[in-house]
N, C-alpha and C positions, 0 to 999 in steps of 0.2 A: 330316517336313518337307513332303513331298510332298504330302501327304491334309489338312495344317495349310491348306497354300498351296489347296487343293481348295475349302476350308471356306470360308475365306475370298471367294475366289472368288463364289461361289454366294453367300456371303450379302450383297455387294455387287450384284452381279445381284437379289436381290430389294427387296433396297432401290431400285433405279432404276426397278423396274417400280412402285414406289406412288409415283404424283405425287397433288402439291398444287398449287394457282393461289395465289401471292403476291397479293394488294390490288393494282391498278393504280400505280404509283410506287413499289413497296416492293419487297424482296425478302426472301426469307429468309436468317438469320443464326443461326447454333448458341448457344444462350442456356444451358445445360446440357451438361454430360457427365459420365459415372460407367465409366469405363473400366473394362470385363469381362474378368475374367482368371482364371476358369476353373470350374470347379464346384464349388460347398457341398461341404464345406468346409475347401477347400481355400485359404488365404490369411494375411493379416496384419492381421486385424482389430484394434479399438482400443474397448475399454469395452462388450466387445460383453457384453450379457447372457443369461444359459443360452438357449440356442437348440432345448433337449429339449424342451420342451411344445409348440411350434411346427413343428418338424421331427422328430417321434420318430425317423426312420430316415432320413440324413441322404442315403443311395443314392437311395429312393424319393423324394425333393425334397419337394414341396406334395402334398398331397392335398385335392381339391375346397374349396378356400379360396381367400381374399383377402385380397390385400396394399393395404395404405395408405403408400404411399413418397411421405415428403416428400425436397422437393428444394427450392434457392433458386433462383429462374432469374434471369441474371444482364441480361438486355434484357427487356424488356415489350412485347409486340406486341395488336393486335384478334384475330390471330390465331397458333393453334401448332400443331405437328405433332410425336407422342413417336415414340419407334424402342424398340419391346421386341426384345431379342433370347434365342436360344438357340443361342449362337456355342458354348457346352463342352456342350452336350446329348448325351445319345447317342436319342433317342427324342423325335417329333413333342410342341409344349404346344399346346393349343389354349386362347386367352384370350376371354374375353366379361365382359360386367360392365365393359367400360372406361369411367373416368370420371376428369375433371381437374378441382378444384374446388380456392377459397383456403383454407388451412389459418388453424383459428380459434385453437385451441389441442391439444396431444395429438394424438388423429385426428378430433378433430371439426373439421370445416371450417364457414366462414362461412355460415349458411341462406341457400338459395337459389343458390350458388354452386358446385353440383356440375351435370359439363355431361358430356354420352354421347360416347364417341368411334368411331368406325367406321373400318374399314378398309376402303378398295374398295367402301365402301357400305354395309358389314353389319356388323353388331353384335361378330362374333365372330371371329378367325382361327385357324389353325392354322400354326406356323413350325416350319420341319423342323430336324434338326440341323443344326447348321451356317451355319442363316443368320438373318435379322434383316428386319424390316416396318418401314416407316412407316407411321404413318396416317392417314387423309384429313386436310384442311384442320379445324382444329377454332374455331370460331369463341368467343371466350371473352364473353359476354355481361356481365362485370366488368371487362374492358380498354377500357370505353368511351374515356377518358384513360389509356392505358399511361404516363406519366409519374410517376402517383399511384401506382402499385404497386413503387416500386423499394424492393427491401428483402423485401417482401411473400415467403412461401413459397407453392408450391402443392403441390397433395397428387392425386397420380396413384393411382388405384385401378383394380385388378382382378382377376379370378377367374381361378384355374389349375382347369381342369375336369377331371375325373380325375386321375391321379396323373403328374406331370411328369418323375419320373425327375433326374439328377442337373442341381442348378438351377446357370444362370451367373449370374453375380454378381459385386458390387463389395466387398470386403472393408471397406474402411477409409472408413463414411462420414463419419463423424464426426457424422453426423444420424442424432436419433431417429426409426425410421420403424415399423409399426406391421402386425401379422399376427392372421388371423383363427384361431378353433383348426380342425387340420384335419374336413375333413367340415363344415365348416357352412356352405359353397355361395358363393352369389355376394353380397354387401354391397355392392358398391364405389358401390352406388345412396344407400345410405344417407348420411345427414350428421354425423351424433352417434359418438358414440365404443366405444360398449356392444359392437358389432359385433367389433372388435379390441383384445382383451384383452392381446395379448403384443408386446412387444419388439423392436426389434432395431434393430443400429448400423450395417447393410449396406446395400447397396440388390439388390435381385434384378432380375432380366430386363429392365429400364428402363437404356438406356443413353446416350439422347439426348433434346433437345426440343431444339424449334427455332421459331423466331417470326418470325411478319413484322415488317418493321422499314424506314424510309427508306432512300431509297438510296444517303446515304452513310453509313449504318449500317456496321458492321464490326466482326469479332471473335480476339482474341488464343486462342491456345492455351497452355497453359503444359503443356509436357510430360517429365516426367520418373517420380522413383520415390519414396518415402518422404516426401521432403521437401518437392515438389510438394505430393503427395497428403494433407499436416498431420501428419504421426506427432507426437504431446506438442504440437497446438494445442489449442484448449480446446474441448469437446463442443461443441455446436451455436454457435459463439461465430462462426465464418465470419472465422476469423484465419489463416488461410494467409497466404502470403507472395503469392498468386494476389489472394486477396479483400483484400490492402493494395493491390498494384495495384490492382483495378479500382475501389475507392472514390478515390483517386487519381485513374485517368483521369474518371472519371465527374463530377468536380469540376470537369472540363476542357469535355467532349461530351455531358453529361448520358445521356440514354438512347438513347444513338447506340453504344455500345462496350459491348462483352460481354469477360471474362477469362474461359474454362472450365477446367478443371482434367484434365488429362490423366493425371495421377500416377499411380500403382499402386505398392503398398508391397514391398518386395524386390524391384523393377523391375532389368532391366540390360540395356546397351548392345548385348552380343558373346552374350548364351546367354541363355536354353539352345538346345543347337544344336537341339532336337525341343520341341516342346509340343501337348498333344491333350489329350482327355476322357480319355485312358485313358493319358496321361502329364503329368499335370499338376507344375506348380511353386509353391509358395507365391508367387513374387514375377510370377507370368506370363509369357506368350508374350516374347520378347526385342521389343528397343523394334522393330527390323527388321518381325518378323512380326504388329504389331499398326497399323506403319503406317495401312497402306489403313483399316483402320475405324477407329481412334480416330482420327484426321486427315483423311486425304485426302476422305473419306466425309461430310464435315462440309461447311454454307453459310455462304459470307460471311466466311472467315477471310485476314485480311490478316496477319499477322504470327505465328511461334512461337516460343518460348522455352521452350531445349532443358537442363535440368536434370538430368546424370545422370552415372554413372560409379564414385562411392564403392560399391556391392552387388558390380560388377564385379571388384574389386579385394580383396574379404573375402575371408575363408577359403571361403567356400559359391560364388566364380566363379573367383579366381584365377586371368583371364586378363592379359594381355600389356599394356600401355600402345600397343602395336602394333595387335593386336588389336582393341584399343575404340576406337581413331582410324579403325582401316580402317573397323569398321561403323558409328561417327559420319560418316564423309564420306561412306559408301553412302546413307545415312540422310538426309542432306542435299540428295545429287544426284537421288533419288527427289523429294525435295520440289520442288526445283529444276524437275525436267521438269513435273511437277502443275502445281505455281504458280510459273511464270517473274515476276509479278509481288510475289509475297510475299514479305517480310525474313522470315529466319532467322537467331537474335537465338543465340549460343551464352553459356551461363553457368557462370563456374566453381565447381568443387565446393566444398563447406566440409571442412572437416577433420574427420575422425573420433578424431581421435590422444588415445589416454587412456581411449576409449567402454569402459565397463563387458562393453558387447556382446559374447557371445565369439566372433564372425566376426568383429570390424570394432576399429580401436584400435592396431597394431601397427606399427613406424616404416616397413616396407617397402610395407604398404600406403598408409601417407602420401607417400612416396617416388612412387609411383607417379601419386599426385592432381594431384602438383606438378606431372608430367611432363603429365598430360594437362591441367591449366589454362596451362601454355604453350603448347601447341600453339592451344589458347581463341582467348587470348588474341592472339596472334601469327602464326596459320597465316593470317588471310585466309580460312580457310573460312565464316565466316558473314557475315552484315551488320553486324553489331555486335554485341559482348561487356558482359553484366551481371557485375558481379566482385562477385558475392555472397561468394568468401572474403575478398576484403576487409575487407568489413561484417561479418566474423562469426569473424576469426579474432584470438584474442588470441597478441602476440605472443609473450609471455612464456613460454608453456607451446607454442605451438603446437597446441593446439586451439580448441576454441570457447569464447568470453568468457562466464567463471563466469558473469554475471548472464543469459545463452542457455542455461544449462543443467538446471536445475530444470522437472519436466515440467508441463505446464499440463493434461494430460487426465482425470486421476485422483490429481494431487500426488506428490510423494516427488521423489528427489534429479535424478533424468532420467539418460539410459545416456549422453549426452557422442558422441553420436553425431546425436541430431535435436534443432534448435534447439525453444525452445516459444515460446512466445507472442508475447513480445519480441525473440526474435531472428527470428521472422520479419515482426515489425513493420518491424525493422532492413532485412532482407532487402527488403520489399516498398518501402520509402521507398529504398533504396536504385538503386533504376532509373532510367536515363533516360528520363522521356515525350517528348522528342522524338525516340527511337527509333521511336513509333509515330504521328507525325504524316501526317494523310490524304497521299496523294500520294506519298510514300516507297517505293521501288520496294527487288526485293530486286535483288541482283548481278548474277542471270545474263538481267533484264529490260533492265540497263543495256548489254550488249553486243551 
């Protein structure tokens, strides 16, 4: 926990030493996230295809190649700034070949639309274990109108130069994103697709972007585990119950409001009480100890919504309703001191009861859901409560409503544990937007 909280540390510190200059009037706003949760490959990924011709030796990570990771970003700016990191590294990456250009189709990007990015000036960085870079201001010469681009993907490129050692990563992208074979160097120059022959459903060392944006520009977090993060939504379809929000707001504030996605799949509240390189978790670092970077680390976030708690309660956490409330209010007062002005929106869990799964499904872990969606609901800990079991629980069975449970990402009957498509349609229509209207302060701003 000690050398976790170390890592951490330091790789916030290097993050605050790379600044950027926002546009005069604008500020920066976190438009992207792909929360990192631990090293290849270790996770829960989703339609991921063979990863052996890409990564022969899964210890040794990249070897002198390039990655083409599409990403959606959810605000449009003139200008952006990414965060690579190697938060589960055990050994220094050094990147070069950076480039952010519009995704045309596959990995070919729009001609002409591939743009160099620097860090500190230079072309190339080195980030040690443990911590994470921004990089300079990158000016996107296709964001002439950022209003024209919503929807648009873009496609972050770059080269791991010798062998990277065990790579961090985001398991469940739900995006096709695209690998060069090892040993054939640096591409990310390139525009066409020939370059990156191979696959993959993850996203590697890219954990942020972030964009200039007006300055009443503002952005949501939606933070939780599996169900955040889309488990049984539809491959590149951008059907979370995150991206039903923010087509929502965005009907409201146009390209003033970003939703990003915090999730991580096997995610939990109370554990693991340890997480490092050399003690990794499928479902990652506890929500506690990823705080500081997937949140607090972020610009421009006025509001989050806190989704979690069913993993805690499986066979695989089997802690206490005690337990997950004390590190949900830790969880929350942490936020509280950060951002005395942001809401923190709590959501209750959907029911698992029936799930195929064989962690999750059992009456005592449903027992325990209830216990902690009353506290949600009724403690006065957050700003306002989303009753997503509401929306998603049939009452007849007590679990989740037959027509939520057939999976949307590869077909077949779904485990009755993560809603698909429709239920998180459900889910996402299901919020109040005047929970997130400008000017709404969170609790402890108001005293």
């Amino acid at each position: 926990m000690h050398a976790l909280n170390g890592l951490l540390a330091a790789s916030l510190l290097v993050a605050s030493l790379q600044t950027a200059t926002a546009r005069d009037g604008e500020h920066w706003v976190v438009s992207w996230t792909g929360a990192v949760q631990g090293p290849y490959p270790v996770g829960n990924p989703s339609a991921q295809p063979e990863q052996k011709f890409a990564f022969p030796e899964p210890a040794a990570g990249a070897r002198d190649q390039s990655f083409r990771l599409i990403v959606r970003p959810d605000i449009w700016g003139r200008q952006a700034r990414i965060r690579l990191s190697n938060a589960f590294g055990t050994k220094p990456v050094t990147f070069d070949g950076v480039y952010v250009g519009l995704q045309s189709g596959s990995a070919a990007l729009i001609r002409g639309s591939n743009t160099p990015v620097t860090f500190a000036g230079t072309a190339s960085v080195t980030v040690s274990p443990g911590n994470s870079v921004w990089s300079d201001a990158i000016a996107l010469p296709f964001a002439k109108r950022p209003d024209d681009l919503s929807g648009r993907r873009l496609a972050v490129s770059f080269h791991v130069a010798g062998q990277s050692g065990p790579m961090t990563w985001h398991a469940k992208a739900l995006t096709t994103s695209y690998v060069s074979a090892p040993g054939a160097g640096a591409k990310g120059a390139l525009e066409d697709e020939a370059p990156f022959p191979y696959a993959t459903a993850s996203w590697f060392f890219l954990d942020a972007i972030e964009m200039t944006a007006p300055a009443d520009a503002f952005a949501i977090i939606a933070f939780g585990d599996s169900i955040t993060d889309g488990t049984a939504s539809t491959m590149n379809g951008d059907d979370r119950w995150p991206n039903v929000l923010s087509r929502r707001l965005k009907a409201v504030y146009g390209n003033k409001v970003a939703v990003v996605n915090g999730g991580i799949g096997g995610n939990q509240v109370a554990g693991p009480a340890e997480y490092g390189p050399d003690k990794p978790y499928a479902g990652g670092p506890a929500s506690g100890q990823r705080l500081d970077r997937d949140v607090l680390s972020l610009s421009g976030i006025s509001s989050l919504i806190w989704l979690e708690g069913i993993n805690d309660f499986s066979k695989n956490g089997n802690f206490t309703v005690d337990q997950v409330i004390a590190a949900m209010k830790d969880g929350v007062a942490r936020l509280r001191a950060k951002w005395p002005q942001a809401r923190i929106i709590g959501a209750t869990v959907v029911s698992a009861l029936g799930s195929t799964s064989a962690a999750h499904g059992f009456p005592e872990q449903d027992e325990k859901r209830k216990a902690l969606n009353a506290f949600i609901r009724t403690s006065r800990t957050f700003d306002g409560v989303v009753d997503f079991d509401r929306a998603t629980l049939d009452p007849t069975s007590g679990g989740l409503k037959p027509e939520f449970v057939p999976e949307s990402t590869t077909g077949g009957a779904g485990d009755k544990l993560h809603p698909n498509r429709t239920g998180y349609l459900a889910m996402g229509q299901a919020i109040d937007l005047d929970l997130f209207k400008p000017g709404k302060i969170g609790r402890s701003a108001q005293q």
